[in-house]
Residue, then its C-alpha position, 0 to 999 in steps of 0.5 A: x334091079x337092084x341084084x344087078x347093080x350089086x353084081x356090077x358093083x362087086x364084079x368091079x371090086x374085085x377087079x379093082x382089089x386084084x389090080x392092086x393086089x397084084x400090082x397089075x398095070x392094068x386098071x380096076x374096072x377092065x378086070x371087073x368087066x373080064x369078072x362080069x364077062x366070066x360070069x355071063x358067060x357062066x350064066x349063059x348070058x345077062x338075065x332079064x334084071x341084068x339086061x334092064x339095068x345096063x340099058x338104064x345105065x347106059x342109056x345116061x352113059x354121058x353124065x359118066x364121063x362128066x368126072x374125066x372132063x373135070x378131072x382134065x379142067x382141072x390139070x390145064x396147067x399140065x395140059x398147056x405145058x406138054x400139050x405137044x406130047x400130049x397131042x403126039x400121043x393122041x394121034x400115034x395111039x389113035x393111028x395105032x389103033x385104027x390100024x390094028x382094028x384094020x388088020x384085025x378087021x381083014x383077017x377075020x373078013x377072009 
């Protein structure tokens, strides 16, 4: 177990150095997870240890995105001041993108 959260881990921080070192606009995180996608693959999938820990991790994936809510408790200043926009936002990206995955979802079903 304790082999697989140090390859989350590290598979994460070189994802989070190579965004900053080459000033990609992409976030850390979804590197690493393109790192640790790379390495699975290698590997020919995650082994036993691997497939544990992740379903531990996301099994109490929830208390992970107590940080972001706290995070938008404590901007409610900018939130009351742009919610139109914010609200705008939202809605055209979630429209966007449930009509791409439409699409896509069309395509690879022929």
């Amino acid at each position: 177990m304790l082999r697989a959260l140090t390859t989350l881990i590290v598979c994460q921080l070189v994802g989070e150095v190579v965004a900053r070192a080459a000033g990609l606009p992409l976030p850390g995180p979804v590197l690493g997870l393109l790192v640790l996608l790379g390495l699975l693959a290698m590997r020919g999938g995650p082994d036993e240890a691997m497939r544990t820990t992740s379903t531990g991790l996301l099994r109490h994936l929830s208390l992970l995105f107590v940080p972001a809510g706290v995070g938008v408790m404590t901007q409610l200043d900018v939130l009351g001041r742009d919610w139109f926009a914010i609200g705008a936002a939202i809605l055209v990206s979630t429209a966007l993108g449930l009509g791409v995955a439409a699409v896509v979802m069309q395509r690879l079903s022929r």
